[in-house]
N, C-alpha and C positions, 0 to 999 in steps of 0.2 A: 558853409565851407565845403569843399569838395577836395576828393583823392583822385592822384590821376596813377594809373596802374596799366602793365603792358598786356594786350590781348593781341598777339602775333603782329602783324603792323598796323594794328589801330588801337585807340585807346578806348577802357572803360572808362566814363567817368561817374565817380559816384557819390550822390550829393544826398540830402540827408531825405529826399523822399522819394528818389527814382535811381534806374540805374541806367544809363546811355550807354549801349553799346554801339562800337563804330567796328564793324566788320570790312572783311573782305566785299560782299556783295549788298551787303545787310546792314538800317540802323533801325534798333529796337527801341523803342521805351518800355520799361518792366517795374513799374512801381511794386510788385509784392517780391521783387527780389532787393529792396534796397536797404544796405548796410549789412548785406553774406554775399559779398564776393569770394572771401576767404572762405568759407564753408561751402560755395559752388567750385571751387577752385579745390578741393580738398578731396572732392566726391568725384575729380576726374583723374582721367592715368594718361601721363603724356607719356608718345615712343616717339624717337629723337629720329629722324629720318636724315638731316643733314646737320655733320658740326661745323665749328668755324672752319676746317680746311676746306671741308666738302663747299661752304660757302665761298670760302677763298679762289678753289680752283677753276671754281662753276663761273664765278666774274670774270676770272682773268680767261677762259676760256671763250667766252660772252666777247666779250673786249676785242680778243683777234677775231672772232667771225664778224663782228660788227667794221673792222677793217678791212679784211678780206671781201666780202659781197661790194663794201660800200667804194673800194681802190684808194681808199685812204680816207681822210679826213673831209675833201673839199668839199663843202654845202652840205655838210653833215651837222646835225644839233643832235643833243639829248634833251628830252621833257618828262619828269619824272611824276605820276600820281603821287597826291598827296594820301599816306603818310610814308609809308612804307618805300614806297615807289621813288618818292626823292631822296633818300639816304640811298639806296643803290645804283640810280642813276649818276651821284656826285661820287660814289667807288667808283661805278664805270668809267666819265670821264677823268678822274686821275691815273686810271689803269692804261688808257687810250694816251693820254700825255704821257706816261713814261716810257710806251712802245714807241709811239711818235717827236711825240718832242713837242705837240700841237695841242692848243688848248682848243677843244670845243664847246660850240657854247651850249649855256645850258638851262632850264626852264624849269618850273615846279607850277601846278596843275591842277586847281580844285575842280571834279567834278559834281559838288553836290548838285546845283541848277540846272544840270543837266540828265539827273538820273529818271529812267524812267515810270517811279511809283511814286513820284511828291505828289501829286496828285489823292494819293491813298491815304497822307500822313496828314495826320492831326497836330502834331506837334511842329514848330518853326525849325528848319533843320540846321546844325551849326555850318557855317560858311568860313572857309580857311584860304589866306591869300593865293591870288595868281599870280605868277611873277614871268614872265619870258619878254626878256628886256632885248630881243631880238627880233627881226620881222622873217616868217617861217614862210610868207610865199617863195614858191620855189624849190626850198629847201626840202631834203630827205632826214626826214623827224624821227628817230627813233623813241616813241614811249615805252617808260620801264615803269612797271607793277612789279611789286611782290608774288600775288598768287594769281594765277587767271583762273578763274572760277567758269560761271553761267555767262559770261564773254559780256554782262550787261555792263559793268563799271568801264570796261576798253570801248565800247556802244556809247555810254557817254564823254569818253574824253576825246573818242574822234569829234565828237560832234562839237566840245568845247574847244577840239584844235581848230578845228578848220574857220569857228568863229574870229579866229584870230589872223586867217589870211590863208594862201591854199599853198599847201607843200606840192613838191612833186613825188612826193611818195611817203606813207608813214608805216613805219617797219615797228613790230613790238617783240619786245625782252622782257620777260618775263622770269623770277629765281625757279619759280613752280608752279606747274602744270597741273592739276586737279584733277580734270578732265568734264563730265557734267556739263556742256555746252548747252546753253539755250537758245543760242545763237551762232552765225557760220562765221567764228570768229577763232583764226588759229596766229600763235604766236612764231616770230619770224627765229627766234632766238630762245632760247630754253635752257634754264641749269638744271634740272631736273624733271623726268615725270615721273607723277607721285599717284600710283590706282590708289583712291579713295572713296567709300558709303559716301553717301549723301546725309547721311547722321554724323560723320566724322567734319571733326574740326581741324583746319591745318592755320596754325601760327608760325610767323617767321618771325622770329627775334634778335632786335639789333643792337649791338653795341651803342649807337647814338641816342638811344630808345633806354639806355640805363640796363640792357641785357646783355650777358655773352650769347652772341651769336649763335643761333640755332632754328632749325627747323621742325616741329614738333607735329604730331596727329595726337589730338585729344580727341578721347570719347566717354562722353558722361555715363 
């Protein structure tokens, strides 16, 4: 039997002889940490860098520049990374119809098939639906992440957009900005930039996710 528990917008999960983490850029297997999540979780100090307004204001901000650049809504979608990345993509487009009046459509996104270390991994990686019941040739795609890290997981989801038909432009929104680039990949939209180590951990935590909303820097 397994617990499912929140690590910013991905989840640990932990079973009774491993522990799966699903990161921002990173998934681990850690079998000599399994069953002390709580005791890993205990030995770190989180500083809260955005609360629910800061979140709040940062979307609806997000929302009119996504209006503004794009002259409205026409041939506009949102596709949001899975996990994190689809719960603020479906604030955005509610955000976007209550300035508008216009529902846009809107998409959720596995990249794991596409990342570029499966190769490395030993273990089968978990695989989470696609769904964009729309056809995005054409279209100017807006993807929404939670944190843009080393730019490789936005490197994979171009690459799983475009298997789906060719837009005429993919713009990215992102809540936070990290910075750490390992790649020439910059976000079109930003609620935040957050200077961060490379030892620090940045968690975004969502209400749909069973958390009050918040932005945190842990460092063990």
């Amino acid at each position: 039997m397994s617990k499912e528990y929140k690590n910013g917008s991905r989840r640990h999960a932990v079973r009774q002889f491993d522990l799966l983490i699903l990161s921002d850029e990173e998934v681990f297997l850690c079998p000599e940490y399994a069953g002390a999540p709580a005791v890993m979780m205990a030995q770190q100090q989180e500083r809260i860098v955005m609360d629910v307004g800061d979140i709040s204001r940062a979307l609806s901000r997000i929302a009119h520049e996504i209006l503004e650049r794009n002259k409205g809504t026409k041939g506009l979608a949102l596709v949001g990374i899975r996990t994190g990345g689809v719960h603020l993509a479906h604030r955005l487009v509610k955000r976007i119809r209550d300035i508008e009046g216009t529902q846009v459509p809107i998409g959720e996104l596995d990249i794991t098939l596409y990342r570029d270390d499966l190769a490395m991994r030993k273990n089968q990686p978990i695989l989470r639906k696609t769904t964009v019941p729309f056809h995005i040739s054409d279209m100017k795609v807006v993807l929404v992440d939670d944190v843009l890290f080393t730019g490789r997981t936005i490197r994979a989801a171009m690459d799983g957009l475009i298997d789906l038909g060719r837009p005429s432009e993919i713009q990215l929104a992102v809540l936070v900005d990290r910075g750490h680039r390992q790649l020439p990949i910059k976000a079109t939209y930003i609620g935040k930039n957050i200077p961060t180590s490379r030892e620090e951990l940045v968690h975004v935590f969502l209400e749909e996710e069973g958390e009050e909303d918040r932005v945190a820097i842990i460092k063990a």
